[in-house]
N, C-alpha and C positions, 0 to 999 in steps of 0.2 A: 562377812565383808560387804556383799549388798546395802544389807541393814544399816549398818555405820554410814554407809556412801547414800543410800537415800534419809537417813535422817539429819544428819548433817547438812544434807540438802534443803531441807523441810527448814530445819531450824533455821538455818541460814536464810531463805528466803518469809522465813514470818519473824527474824528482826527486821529483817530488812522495810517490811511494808510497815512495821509499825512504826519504825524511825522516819517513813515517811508519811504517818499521820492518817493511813487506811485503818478504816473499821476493820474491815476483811483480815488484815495483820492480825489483832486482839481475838476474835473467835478462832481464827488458824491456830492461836497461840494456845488458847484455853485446852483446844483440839485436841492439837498433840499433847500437853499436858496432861489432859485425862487418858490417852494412852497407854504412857509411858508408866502413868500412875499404874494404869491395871497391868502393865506388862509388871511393875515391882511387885504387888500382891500378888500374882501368879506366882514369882520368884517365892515371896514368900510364904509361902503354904499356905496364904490366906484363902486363895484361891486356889480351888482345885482344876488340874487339867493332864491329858494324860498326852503327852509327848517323851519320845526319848530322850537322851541324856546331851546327845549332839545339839538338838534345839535348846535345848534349858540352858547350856552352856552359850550359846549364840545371843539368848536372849539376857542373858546376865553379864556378857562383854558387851553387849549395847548399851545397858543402863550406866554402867561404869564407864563407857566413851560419853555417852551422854554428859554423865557428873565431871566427866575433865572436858567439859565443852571440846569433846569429839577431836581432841590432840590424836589417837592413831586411825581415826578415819582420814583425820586431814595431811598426815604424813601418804596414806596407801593411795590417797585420790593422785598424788605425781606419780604413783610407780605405771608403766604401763603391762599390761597381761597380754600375752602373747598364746595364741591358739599354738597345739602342737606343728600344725600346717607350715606356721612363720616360723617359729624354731627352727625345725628341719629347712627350709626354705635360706634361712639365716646363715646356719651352720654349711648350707650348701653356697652359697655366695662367698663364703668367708674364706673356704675351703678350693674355692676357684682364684680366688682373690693371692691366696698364698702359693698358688701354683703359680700363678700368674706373674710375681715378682720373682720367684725363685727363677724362671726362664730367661726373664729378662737379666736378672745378677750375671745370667753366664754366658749372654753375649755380648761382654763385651771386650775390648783388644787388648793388650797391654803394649801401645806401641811406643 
């Protein structure tokens, strides 16, 4: 998920300078393109390297976000991540919240 959210980023910010006519855009561009290139050889066994199965799989959903110009990276960049801390915290306000109306429903008169 990182990888997606900062390449995405990358690319995003070296069209951008190139559309606005920076040198610096073009070598960023080349940059990442040799990268990406050598993150695909590694994939394919062109290159050898010795990582687990969890990374190779990470680094093979990247190049395929990569190739759909980063559609599920740019869906996860709205979602927000919440530490276990805010959950709990969440579920505890929520949880006051509904005691808090249930109280109030039952005073009131029926005059």
């Amino acid at each position: 998920m990182f990888i997606n959210k900062v390449g995405l980023v990358f690319d995003e910010r070296t069209a951008t300078a190139i559309k606005t006519g920076k040198k610096a855009g073009l070598t960023s561009k080349a940059n990442l393109d040799m990268i990406f290139a050598r993150f695909a050889l590694l994939m394919e066994g062109i290159e050898t390297f010795d990582v687990g199965q969890r990374i190779q799989l990470l680094i093979k959903n990247m190049l395929q976000d990569r190739e759909n110009n980063w559609s599920n990276a740019k869906k996860s960049v709205n979602q927000v991540i919440m530490t276990p801390k805010q959950i709990a915290d969440a579920e505890m306000r929520k949880t006051q919240q509904a005691h808090q109306q249930s109280n109030q429903g039952g005073n009131y008169n029926n005059n």
